[in-house]
C-alpha positions in Angstrom: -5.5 -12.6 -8.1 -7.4 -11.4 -11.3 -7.9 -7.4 -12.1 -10.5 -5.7 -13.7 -10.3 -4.8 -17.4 -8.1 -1.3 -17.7 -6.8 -1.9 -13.8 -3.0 -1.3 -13.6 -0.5 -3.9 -13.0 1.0 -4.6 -10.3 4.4 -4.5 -12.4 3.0 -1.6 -13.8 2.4 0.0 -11.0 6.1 -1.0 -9.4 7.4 0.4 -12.6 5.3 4.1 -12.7 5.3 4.4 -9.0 8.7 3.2 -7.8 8.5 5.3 -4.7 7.0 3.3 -2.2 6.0 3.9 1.6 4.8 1.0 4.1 2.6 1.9 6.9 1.0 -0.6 9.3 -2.4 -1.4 9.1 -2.9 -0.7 12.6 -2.1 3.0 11.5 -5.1 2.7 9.4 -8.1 1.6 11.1 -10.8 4.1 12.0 -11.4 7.7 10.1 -7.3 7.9 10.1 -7.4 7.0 7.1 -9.8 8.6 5.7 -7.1 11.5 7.0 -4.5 10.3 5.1 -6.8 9.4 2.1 -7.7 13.4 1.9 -3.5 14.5 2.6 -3.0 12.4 -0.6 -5.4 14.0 -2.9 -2.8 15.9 -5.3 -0.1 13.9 -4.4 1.1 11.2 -7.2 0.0 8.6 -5.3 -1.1 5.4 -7.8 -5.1 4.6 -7.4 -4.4 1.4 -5.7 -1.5 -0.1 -3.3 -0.7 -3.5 -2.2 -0.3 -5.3 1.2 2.5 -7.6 2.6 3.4 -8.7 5.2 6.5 -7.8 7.6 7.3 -9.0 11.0 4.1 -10.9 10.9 2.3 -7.9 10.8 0.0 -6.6 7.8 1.3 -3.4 6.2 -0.2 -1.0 3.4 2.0 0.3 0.5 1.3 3.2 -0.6 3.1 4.2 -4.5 4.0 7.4 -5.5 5.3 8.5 -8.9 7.2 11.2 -7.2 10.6 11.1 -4.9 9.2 14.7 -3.0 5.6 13.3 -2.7 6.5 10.1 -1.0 9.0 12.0 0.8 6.5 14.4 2.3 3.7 11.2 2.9 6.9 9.7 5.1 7.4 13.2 6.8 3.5 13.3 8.3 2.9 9.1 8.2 6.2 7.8 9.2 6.2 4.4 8.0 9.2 2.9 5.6 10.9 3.1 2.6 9.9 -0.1 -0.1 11.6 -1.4 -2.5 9.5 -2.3 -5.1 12.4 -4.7 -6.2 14.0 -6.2 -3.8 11.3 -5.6 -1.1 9.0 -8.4 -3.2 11.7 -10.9 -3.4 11.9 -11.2 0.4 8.3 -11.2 1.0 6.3 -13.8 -0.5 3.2 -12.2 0.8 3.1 -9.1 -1.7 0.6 -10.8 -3.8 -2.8 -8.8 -3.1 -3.0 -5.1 -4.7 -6.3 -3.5 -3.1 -8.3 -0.6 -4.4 -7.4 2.3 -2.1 -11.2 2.7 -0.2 -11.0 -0.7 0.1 -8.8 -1.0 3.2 -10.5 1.7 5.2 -12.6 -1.3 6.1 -11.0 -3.8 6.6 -8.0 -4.2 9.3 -5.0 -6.9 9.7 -7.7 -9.1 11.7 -10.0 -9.2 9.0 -7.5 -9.7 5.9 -6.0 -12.5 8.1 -9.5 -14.1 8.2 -10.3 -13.7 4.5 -7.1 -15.6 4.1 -5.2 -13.1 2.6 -1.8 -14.7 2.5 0.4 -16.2 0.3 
């Protein structure tokens, strides 16, 4: 998958934002996120994430440059710790970095039937 000129990396973006959370997509849909869109503002949250997949389920990763904002985006969200190492060498399916509006619109039905996989 191309970027646009002046888009970040995804290595990049593993490398400046090394603190990763993964939430379900499910945890996503509706004006929720837009909620957690507006709790990140401030934050050092990167201005895009990536999906994978995990358990056969899609998940968002959201990447923060700092340990204490990630932390405190676990404490409201939940979700799980990523490893932006080792996490992409078990999943084949890290391959699609979104913009961060992008996936208020779409959920794990409608990536699945763009064919969004890897």
């Amino acid at each position: 998958m191309g970027r646009r000129r002046g888009e970040l990396s995804s290595g990049t973006i593993d490398r400046k934002y090394p603190h990763q959370i993964i939430v379900p997509w499910s945890a996503l849909s509706g004006g929720y996120y837009n909620f957690i869109r507006y709790f990140c503002e401030g934050l050092s949250v990167a201005p895009r994430g990536h999906s994978i997949v995990k358990d056969d389920e899609w998940h968002y990763v959201f990447c923060f440059r700092d340990k204490a904002d990630a932390e405190k985006f676990q404490t409201r969200f939940g979700g799980e710790r990523f490893d932006p190492v080792r996490g992409h060498r078990f999943n084949p399916c890290r391959t699609h970095h979104l913009h961060k509006l992008s996936i208020c619109n779409r959920g794990a039905a409608s990536a699945a039937s763009a064919g969004w996989s890897a």
